[in-house]
C-alpha positions as CSV (number, residue, x, y, z in Angstrom):
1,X,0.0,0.0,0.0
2,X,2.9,2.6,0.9
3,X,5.2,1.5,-2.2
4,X,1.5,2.3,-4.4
5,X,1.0,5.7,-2.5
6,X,5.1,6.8,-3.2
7,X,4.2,5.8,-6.7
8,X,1.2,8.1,-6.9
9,X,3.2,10.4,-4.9
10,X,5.6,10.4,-7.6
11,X,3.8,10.8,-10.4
12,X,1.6,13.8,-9.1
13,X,5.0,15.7,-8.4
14,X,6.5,14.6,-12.2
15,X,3.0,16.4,-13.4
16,X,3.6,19.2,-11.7
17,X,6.6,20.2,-12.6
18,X,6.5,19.3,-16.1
19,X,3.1,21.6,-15.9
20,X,5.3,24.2,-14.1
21,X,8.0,23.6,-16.5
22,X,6.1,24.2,-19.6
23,X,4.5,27.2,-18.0
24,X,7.6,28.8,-17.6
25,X,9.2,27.9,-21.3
26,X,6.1,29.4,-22.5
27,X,6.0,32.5,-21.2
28,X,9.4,33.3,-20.2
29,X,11.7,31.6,-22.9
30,X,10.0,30.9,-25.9
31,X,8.5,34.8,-26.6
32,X,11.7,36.3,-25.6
33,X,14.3,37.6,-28.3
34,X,17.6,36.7,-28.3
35,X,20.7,39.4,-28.0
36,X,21.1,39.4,-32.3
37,X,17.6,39.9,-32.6
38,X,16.9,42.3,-30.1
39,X,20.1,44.4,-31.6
40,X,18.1,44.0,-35.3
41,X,15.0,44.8,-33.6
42,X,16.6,47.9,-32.4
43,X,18.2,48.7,-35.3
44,X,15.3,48.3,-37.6
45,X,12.7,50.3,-35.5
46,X,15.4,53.7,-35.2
47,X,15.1,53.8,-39.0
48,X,11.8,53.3,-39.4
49,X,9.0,55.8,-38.4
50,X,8.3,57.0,-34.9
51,X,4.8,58.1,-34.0
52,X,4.3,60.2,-30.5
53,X,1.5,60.1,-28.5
54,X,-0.2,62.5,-26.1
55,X,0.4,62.0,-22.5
56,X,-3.0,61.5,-20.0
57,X,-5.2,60.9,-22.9
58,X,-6.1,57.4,-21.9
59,X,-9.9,56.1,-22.7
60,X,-13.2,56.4,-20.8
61,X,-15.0,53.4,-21.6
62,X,-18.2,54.8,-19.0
63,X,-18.4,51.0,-17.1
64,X,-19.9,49.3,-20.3
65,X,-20.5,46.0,-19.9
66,X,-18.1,43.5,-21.9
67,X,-20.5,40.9,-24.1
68,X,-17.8,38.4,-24.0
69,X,-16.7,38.0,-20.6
70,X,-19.6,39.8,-18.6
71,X,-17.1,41.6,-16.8
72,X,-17.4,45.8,-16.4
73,X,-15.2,47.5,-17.8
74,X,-13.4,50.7,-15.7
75,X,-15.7,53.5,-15.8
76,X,-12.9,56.0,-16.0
77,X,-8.9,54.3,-17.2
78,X,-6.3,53.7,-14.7
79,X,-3.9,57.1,-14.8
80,X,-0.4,55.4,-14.5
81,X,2.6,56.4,-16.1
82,X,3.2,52.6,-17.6
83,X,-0.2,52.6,-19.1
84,X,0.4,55.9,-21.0
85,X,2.1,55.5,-24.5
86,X,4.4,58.0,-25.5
87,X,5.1,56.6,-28.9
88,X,5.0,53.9,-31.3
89,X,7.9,53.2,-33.5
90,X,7.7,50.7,-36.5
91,X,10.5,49.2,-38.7
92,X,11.3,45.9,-40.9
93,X,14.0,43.8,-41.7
94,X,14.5,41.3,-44.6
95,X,12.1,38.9,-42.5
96,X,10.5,40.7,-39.6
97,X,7.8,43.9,-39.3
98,X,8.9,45.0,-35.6
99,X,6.8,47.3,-33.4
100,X,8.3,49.0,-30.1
101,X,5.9,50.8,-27.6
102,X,7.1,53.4,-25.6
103,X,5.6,54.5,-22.3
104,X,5.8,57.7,-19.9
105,X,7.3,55.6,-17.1
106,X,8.9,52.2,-16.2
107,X,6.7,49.1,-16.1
108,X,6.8,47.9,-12.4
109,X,8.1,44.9,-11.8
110,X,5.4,43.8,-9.4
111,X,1.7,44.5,-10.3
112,X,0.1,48.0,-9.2
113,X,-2.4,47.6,-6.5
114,X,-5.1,51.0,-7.0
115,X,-7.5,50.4,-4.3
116,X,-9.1,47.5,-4.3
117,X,-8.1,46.4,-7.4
118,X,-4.4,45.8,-9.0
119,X,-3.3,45.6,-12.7
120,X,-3.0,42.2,-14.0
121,X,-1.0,43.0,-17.3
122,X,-1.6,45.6,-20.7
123,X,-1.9,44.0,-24.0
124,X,-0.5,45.9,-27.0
125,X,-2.0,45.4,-30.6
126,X,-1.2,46.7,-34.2
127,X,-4.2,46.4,-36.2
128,X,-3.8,46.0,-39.9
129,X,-6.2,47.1,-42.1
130,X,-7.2,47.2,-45.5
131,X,-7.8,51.6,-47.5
132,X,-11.5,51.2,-46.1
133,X,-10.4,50.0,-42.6
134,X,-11.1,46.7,-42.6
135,X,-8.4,44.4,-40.6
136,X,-6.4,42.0,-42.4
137,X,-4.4,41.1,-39.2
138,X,-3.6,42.0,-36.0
139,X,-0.1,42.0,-34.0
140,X,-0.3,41.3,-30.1
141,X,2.5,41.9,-27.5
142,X,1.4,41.4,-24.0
143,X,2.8,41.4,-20.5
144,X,1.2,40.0,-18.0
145,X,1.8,39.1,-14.1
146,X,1.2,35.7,-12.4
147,X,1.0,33.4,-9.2
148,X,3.5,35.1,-6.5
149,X,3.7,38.4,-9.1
150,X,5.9,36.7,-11.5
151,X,6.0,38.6,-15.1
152,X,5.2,36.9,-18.2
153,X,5.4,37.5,-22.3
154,X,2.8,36.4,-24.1
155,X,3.1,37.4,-28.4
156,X,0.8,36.1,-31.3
157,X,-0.4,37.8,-34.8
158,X,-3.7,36.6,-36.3
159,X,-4.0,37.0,-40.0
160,X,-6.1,35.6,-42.9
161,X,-9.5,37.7,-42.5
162,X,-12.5,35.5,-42.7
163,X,-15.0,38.0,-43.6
164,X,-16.8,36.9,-40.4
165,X,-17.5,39.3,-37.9
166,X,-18.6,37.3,-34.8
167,X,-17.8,35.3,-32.8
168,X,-14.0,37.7,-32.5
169,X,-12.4,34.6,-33.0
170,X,-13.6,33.2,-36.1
171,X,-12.4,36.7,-37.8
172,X,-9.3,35.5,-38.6
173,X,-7.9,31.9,-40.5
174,X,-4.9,31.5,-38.6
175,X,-3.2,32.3,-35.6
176,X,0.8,32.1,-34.5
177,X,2.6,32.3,-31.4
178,X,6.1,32.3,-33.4
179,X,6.4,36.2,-32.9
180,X,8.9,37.2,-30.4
181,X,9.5,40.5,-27.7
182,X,11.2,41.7,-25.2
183,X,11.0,44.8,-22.6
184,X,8.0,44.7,-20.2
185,X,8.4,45.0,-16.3
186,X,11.4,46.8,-15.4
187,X,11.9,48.7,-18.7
188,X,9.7,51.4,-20.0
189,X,9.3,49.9,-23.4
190,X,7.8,46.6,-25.5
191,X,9.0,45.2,-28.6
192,X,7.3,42.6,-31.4
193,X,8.7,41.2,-34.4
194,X,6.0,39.1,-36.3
195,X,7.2,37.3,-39.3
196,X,6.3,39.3,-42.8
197,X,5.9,36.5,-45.1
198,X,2.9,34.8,-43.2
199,X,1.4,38.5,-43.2
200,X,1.8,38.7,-46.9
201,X,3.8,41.9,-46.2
202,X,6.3,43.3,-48.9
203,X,9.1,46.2,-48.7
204,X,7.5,49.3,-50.8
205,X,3.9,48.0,-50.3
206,X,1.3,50.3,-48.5
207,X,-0.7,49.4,-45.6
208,X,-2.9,50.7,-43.3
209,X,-2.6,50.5,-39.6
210,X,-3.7,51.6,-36.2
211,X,-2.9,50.9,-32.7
212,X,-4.7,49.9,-29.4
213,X,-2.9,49.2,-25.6
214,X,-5.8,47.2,-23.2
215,X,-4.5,47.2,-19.5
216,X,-6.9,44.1,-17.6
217,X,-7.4,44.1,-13.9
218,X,-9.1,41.8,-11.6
219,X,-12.3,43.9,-11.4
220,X,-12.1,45.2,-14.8
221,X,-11.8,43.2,-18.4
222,X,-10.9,46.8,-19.5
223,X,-9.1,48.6,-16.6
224,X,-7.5,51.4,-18.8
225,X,-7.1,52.0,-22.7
226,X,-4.7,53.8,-24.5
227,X,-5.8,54.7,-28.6
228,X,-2.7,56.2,-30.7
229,X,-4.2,59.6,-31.6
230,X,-8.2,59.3,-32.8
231,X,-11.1,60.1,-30.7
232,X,-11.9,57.9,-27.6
233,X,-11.5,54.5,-28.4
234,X,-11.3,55.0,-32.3
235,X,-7.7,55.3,-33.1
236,X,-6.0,57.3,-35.7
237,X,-5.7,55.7,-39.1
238,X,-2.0,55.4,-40.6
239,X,-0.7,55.2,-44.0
240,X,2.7,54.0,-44.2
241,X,5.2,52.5,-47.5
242,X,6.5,49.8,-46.0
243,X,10.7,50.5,-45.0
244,X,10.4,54.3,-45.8
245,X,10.7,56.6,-42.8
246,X,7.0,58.9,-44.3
247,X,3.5,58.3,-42.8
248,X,0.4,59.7,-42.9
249,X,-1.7,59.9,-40.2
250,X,-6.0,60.6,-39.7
251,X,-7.0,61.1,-36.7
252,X,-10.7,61.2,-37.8
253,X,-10.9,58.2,-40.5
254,X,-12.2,56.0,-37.7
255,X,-14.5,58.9,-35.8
């Protein structure tokens, strides 16, 4: 009976940490960049196009109720430096289409309680669109913090637009997690690169883009947004020639 129980023993510890273990290659490992890419990443973004952002002009969503989750969403956004976008800088490579975010201050490295409530991590996206607005992919770099306030990365692009508009998740035909990032808690910045080829993207071609940052808490399933330019949650609409440093930006395409 004993030598049975060590056994079970055993194998419920095995599971454990291989569960452990895969958590943390997933969210700690696999999404980060190496030093070469990072260095590319850097390099490809500072020749690119830079886009600044207004400071304290995040999002009042007025408590609206999400349909997905049922959860409120913050009557008013989170003020925090962290949360705040300063700019957006965008650049490519032979292989990659990076974004980095800026913010107004450092990303703590333990979540923010305010109140009641605490931040539980902001997710960054860079919607692609068609000239009429219509997205043909989106690009996600997210943070996020855990069990005993560990930090996380969590990247993904969807792409392939269905033509379906609900359910969200049958928009899109395909979804990868082999995008990669780095920054987050304990810098002030985040950075994605998302492989071109599987976007259909080209050097020279125009697209069309705008950009969304969605800090969650665990009262709100929005506890602060952050639109680049636009009017409220409606972002401004950019034109930009893929590898040339011009853009154009509208902040009232979307209105």
């Amino acid at each position: 009976m004993w030598k049975r129980l060590r056994w079970i023993i055993l194998l419920v510890t095995v599971v454990i940490f291989g569960f452990i273990s895969f958590l943390y290659y997933s969210f700690f490992i696999h999404p980060r960049m190496d030093e070469q890419m990072l260095r590319k990443a850097e390099s490809a973004v500072s020749s690119g196009i830079t886009i600044e952002d207004k400071q304290n002009d995040l999002v009042s969503l007025k408590g609206k109720v999400e349909e997905e989750t049922g959860q409120l969403n913050n009557p008013q956004s989170y003020i925090s430096l962290y949360l705040d976008v300063k700019a957006i800088s965008i650049g490519i490579d032979d292989k990659y289409l990076y974004y980095k975010i800026k913010y107004w201050g450092q990303i703590p490295i333990k979540a923010e309680k305010i109140g009641d409530d605490e931040i539980q991590g902001n997710m960054m996206k860079l919607h692609i669109t068609d000239a009429q607005g219509k997205e043909q992919a989106i690009l996600v770099a997210n943070y996020s913090y855990s069990l005993f306030n560990l930090s996380g990365f969590e990247t993904y692009y969807f792409y392939g637009p269905t033509g379906i508009e609900e359910p969200e998740d049958k928009r899109f035909a395909h979804q990868d997690k082999d995008s990669k990032m780095f920054g987050g808690p304990g810098t002030d910045y985040l950075i994605g690169a998302f492989q071109m080829e599987k976007l259909g993207l080209k050097q020279g071609q125009t697209i069309y883009m705008n950009f969304l940052g969605e800090a969650k808490s665990k009262q709100f399933h929005h506890a602060s947004i952050d639109a680049l330019g636009g009017h409220g949650k409606m972002a401004a609409f950019i034109t930009w020639v893929i590898g040339s440093n011009q853009y154009q930006i509208d902040d009232n395409y979307l209105k």
